[in-house]
N, C-alpha and C positions, 0 to 999 in steps of 0.2 A: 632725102632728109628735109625737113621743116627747116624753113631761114627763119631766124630770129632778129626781130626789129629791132636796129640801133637808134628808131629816128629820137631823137630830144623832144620830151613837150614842150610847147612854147610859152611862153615866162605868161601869157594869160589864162592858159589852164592853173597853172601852179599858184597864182593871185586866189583864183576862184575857189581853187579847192582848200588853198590854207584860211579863204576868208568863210567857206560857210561849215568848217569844221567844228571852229568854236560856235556859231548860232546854233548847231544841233544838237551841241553836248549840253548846252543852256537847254534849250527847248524837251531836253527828256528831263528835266526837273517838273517841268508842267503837272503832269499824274500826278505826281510825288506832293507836290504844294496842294493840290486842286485837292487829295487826300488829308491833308493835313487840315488846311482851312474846314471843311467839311466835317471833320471830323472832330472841331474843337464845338461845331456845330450842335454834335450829336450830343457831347458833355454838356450844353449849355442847359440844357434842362433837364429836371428829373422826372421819374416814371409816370406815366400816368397825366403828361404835357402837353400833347397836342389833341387837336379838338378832339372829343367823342373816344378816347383812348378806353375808357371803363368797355364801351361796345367792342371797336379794334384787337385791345388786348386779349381780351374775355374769347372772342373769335378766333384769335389763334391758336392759344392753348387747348382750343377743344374741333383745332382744323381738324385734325387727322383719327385719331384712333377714342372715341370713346369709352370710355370706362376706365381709362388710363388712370394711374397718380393727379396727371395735373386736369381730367374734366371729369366726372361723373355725372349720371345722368338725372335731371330733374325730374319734379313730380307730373310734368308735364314735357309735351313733345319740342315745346316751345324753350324750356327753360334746361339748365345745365351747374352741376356745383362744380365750383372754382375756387382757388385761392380767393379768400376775401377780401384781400387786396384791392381787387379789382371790382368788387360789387359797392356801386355807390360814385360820384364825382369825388375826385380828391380833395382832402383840403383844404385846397389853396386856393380852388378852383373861385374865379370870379373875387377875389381880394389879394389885391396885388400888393397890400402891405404887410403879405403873411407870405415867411419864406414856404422852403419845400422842409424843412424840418420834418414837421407836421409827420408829413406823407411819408416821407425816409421811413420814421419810425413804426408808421403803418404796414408799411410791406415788410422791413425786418420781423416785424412780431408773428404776420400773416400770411408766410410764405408756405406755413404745410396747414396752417387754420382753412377752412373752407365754410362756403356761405351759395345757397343757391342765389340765380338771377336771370334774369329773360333777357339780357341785355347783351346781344352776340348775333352772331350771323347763323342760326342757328333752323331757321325754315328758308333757305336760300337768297335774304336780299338782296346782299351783296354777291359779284362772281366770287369762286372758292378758292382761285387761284393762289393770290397772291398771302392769303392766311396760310395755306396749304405748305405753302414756300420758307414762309415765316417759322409758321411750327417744327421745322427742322430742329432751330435754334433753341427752341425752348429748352432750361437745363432746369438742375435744384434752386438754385439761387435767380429771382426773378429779377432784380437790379442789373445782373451781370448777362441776360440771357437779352433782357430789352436793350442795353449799350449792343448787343455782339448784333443784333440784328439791324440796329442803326447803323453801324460798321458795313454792315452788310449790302444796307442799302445804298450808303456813300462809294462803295467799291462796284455798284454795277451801274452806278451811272458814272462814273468816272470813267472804268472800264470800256463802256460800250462807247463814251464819248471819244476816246484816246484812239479805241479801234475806227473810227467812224474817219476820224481827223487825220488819220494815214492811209487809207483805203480810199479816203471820195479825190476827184480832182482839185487840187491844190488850189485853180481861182474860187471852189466854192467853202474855201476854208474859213472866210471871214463871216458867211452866211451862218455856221456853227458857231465858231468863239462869238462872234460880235450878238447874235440872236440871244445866247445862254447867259453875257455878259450885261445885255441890257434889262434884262427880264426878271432878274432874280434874287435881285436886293431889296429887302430884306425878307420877301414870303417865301421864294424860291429855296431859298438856304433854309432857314426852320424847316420846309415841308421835307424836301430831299432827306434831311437826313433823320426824319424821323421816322416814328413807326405806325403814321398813317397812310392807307394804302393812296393817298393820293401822290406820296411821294412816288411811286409808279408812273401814274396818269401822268405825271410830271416830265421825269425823265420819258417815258415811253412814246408818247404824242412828241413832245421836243425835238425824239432820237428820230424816230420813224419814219416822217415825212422827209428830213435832208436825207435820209440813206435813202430814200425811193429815188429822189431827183437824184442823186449821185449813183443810183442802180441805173438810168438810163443814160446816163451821159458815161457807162465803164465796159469794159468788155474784160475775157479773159477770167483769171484766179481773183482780180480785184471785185468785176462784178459777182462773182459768187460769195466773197468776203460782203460783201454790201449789203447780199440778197439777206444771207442768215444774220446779219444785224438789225437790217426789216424787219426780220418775221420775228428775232427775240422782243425788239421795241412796241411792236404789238402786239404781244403775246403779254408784255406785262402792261401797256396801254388798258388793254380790252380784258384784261386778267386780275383787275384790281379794280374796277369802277364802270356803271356802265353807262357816265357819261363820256368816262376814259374811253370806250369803245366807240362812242358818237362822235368824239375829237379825233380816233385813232381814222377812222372810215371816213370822217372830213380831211385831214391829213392826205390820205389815199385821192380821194378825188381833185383836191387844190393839184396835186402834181402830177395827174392825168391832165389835165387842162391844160398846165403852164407846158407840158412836155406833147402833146398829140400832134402826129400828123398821121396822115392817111397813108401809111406804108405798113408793109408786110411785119416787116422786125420791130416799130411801137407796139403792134397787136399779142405778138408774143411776147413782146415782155411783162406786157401787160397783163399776162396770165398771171404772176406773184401775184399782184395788188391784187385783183380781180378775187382770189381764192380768200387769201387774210381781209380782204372787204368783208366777203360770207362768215369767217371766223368774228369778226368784231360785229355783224349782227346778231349772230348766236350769244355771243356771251349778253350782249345788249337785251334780248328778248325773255335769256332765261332764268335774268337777275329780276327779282322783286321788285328793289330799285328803280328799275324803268318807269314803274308803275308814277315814280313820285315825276320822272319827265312828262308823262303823259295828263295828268290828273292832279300834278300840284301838291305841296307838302300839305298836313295837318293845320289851319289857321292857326298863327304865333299870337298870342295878344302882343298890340302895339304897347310900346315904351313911351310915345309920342304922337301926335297930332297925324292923323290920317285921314287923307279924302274917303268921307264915304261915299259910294256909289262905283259900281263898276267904271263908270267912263271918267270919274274921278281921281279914282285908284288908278288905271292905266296912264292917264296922262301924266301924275305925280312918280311913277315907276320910270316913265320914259325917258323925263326930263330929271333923273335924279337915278340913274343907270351906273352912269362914269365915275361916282363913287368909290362902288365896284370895282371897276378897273383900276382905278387910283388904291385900291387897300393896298393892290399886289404891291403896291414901291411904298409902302409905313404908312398910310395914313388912315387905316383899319390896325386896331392889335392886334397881337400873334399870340399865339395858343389859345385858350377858353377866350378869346376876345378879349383881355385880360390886361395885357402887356402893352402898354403904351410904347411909343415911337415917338423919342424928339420930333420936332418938327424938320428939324433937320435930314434927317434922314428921307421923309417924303418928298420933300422940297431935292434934294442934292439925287436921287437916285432913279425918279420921274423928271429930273431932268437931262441928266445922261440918255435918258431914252429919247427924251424927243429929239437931242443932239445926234443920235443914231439914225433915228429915222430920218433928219433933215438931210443929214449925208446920202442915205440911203432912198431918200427920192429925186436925186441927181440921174437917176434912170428909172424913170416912170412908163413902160412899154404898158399897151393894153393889157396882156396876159397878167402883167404883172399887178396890174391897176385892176383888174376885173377880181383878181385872188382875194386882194386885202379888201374890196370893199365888200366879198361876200364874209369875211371873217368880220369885219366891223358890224356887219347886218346880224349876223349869229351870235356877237356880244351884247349887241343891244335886244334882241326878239328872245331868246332864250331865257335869261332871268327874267324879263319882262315877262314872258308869255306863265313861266311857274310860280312869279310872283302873283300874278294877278288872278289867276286860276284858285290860286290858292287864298285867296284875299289879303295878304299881305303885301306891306311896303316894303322900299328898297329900305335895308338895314334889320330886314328879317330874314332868318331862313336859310336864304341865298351866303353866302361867305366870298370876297373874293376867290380865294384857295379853290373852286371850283370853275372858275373862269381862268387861274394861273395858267392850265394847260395852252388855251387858246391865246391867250397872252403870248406866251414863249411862240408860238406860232408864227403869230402876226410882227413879231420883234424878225422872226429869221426871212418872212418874205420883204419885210423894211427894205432889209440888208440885201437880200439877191439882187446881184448887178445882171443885166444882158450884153453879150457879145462879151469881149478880152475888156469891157473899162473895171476898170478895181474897184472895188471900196475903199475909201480912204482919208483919213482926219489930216489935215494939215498937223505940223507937231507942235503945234499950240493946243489946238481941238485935242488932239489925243492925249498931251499932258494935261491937259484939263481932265477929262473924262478919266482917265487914268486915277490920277487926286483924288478928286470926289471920289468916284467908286470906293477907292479903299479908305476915305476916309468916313464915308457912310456906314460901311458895311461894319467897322470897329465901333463905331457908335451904336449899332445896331444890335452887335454883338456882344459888346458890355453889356447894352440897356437889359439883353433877356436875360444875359446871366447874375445880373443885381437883381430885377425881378424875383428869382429863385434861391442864389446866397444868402440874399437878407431883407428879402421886399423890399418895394420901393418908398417906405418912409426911410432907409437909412441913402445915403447919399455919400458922395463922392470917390474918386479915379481906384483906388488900390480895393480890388474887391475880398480880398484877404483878411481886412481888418472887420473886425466883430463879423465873422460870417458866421453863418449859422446851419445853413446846408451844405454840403458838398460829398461827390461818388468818393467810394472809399479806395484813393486812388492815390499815387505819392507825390502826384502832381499837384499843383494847386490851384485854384480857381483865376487867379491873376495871371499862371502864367499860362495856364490853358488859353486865356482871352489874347495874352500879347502874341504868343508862339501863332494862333489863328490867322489873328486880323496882319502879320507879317507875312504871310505864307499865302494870305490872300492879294497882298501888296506884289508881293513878289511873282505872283501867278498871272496879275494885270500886266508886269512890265514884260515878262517875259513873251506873251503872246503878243501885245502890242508892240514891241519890238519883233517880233516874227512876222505879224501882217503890215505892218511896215517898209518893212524892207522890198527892193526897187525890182526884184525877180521873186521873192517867196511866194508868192500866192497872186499872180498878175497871168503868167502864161495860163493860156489854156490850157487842159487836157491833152494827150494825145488822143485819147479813147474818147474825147466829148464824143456825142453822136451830132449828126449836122445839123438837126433839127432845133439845136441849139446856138446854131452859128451861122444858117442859112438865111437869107434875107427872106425869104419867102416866108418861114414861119419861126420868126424869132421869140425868142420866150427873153423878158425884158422885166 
């Protein structure tokens, strides 16, 4: 017979395990918040919101089965009848003193009216993926089918984030929160939970690259959790966009570089990446799309004073790039360009970030320093090179919202530490960063949905009074905003109390692989 141990655990086990009982029962609220905030998101604007939505929408409803109730087919091979809702800019569009009334009352009346339009994805520009995906959700009522699809979207990047954040090793926990934290105030949030397929490119570039670096540094049921987290995050990277797919295959190679050594088992691992590289240049090659990478958008006429002459134009783009980069954190409007940003908010939320990065260049290794300066070279040579191609300036064309991807990127290798040192705010720094964040993010989040309750001539905190739009929904527009930007507050502290703490996210891996911890070829 089997002896059964009498021995007593010792009063240090029972310290440890009654102290990180409550941190985990906190820390499964995180989804739950990260769900909520996102999703008060998805309410803050109505149909028809984010950029080029008349194309996007129009494209889904006629992704899958032509001839259907909601697409019939145009007079040409190019064009498609649709709810007329969708044919036309809304609106509201580009007059931000005019609520979303307007447009409510458009789609209610024209939800079985139809109207032809050439404006869709319709000869291939876009990949067909991510419409394909979309048009699941299409129902009768067009209000309630665009909300469930936002829903949709906020729940797989949640989702894949939540799976990502239990599966990879624990020290590279801070490289996801702190990357997806510093990146995504206030463009990150609009894009995510809307129903533009950038919100993909978004999530998917973001996701895809740390699940690579945490595929190689896992072994066992964990690395194959990893692997299929990979392949879905470039599946909808390269499945929604084909600069999504040029960012998703940048992604791939940044973490073959930080991770290579010349042994047997990097080579095979290296088959995933290797095969979804080939997947993301198919999608890249056989979207239209590409064409405007290659060749440069349709010339915009300027708003404003333009250098003329090619070597004019260039140097004026070069030196006036970071713009660009700065829209991602408010200081570009959100949706049709539209929606202004306190100052506050670009100021308070591009600051957090560079407060991230300063912590996060406390471990500057060459691999790590060779990463970020090929991503800074591809933020500045990329709208540079399609701007100028195309004879346009910076503030044409180009959108932050298409560099956000590389953004989120460049924020997670900040943050990558080498060897066992953490990342880590003193808790001054992190109550600071903490603060800001969530108090940008509600100012942020008011501003757009004032913008749309009752445009921005009417003014002040309770957006309830004389509203004039809102989802026909029993909640109300005031407390949609408070319940958010709380659930956002509360999703800051809870993780920055998780990466905080003196053992969560400091040990190594067991499963790191050594080529992460070998002096010989350290990734830093």
């Amino acid at each position: 017979m089997g002896s059964i141990s009498t021995t007593a655990p010792d009063s240090a086990s029972i310290r440890q395990s009654t102290r990180r009982r409550p941190r985990l029962s906190v820390l499964l609220l995180a989804p739950v918040l990260a769900v909520i905030a996102l999703t008060a998101w998805s309410l803050a604007s109505p149909v028809g919101a984010s950029p080029d939505d008349d194309f996007h929408l129009t494209s889904i409803w006629c992704a899958n089965v032509i001839g259907a109730a909601t697409c019939q087919p145009g007079n040409t091979a190019g064009s498609r009848v649709v709810p007329k809702a969708f044919v036309g800019n809304p609106c509201f569009v580009r007059q931000p003193e005019t609520s979303a009334q307007c447009e409510a009352t458009v789609v209610a009346a024209n939800s079985s009216v139809v109207a032809q339009t050439d404006r869709g994805n319709f000869v291939g520009g876009y990949p067909p993926l991510y419409y394909a995906t979309m048009s699941v959700f299409v129902g009768p009522d067009i209000a309630t089918s665009v909300v469930v699809m936002r829903v949709v979207n906020v729940l797989l990047f949640v989702g894949l984030t939540t799976a990502l954040f239990v599966f990879m090793p624990r020290r590279r926990r801070p490289v996801l929160v702190w990357g997806w934290l510093a990146s995504t105030v206030p463009l990150g949030l609009f894009i995510i939970a809307s129903n533009n397929p950038s919100s993909w490119a978004v999530t998917g570039v973001g996701t895809s690259w740390i699940a690579l670096l945490a595929w190689f540094e896992s072994s066992g049921r964990r690395k194959i959790a990893l692997g299929a987290i990979f392949a879905i995050a470039v599946l909808m990277a390269a499945g929604s966009r084909s600069d999504g797919a040029i960012y998703a295959g940048l992604g791939i190679a940044v973490v073959l570089g930080l991770t290579f050594q010349p042994a047997r088992k990097f080579f095979l691992d290296a088959i995933l990446p290797a095969v979804l590289a080939v997947v993301c240049l198919a999608f890249f090659v056989t979207a239209g799309q590409s064409l405007s990478a290659v060749n440069g958008f349709g010339h915009e006429a300027a708003t404003g004073g333009v250098p003329t002459g090619t070597s004019g134009l260039l140097i004026d783009n070069i030196l006036n790039v970071p713009s660009l980069w700065a829209g991602v954190f408010g200081s570009w409007e959100l949706g049709w360009l539209d929606t202004a940003m306190p100052a506050i908010v670009a100021f308070g939320s591009l600051a957090c970030f560079v407060a991230v990065g300063v912590v996060g260049f406390r471990s500057l290794g060459r691999r790590k320093a060779i990463a970020l300066a090929v991503v800074v070279l591809l933020l500045w040579v990329i709208p540079v090179y399609v701007l100028t191609k195309s004879g346009d300036a910076v503030g044409n064309q180009v959108q932050p919202r298409y560099l956000l991807p590389l953004i989120v990127l460049f924020a997670g290798l900040l943050v990558m530490q080498g060897g066992a040192r953490p990342f880590r705010f003193t808790r001054g720094q992190l109550i600071l960063v903490v603060a800001t964040l969530s108090v940008v993010q509600a100012i942020a989040l008011h501003t757009n949905m004032r913008r749309y309750v009752t445009g921005l001539d009417q003014q002040g905190f309770n957006l309830n009074t004389n509203a004039e739009w809102w989802w026909n929904i029993a909640i109300s527009p005031m407390a949609v905003m408070i319940i958010g930007s709380v659930a956002y507050a509360g999703l800051l502290a809870i993780l920055a109390r998780h990466l905080s703490g003196k053992r969560a996210d400091v040990e190594p891996s067991r499963e790191s692989l050594p080529v992460l911890s070998a002096p010989a070829t350290p990734i830093s």
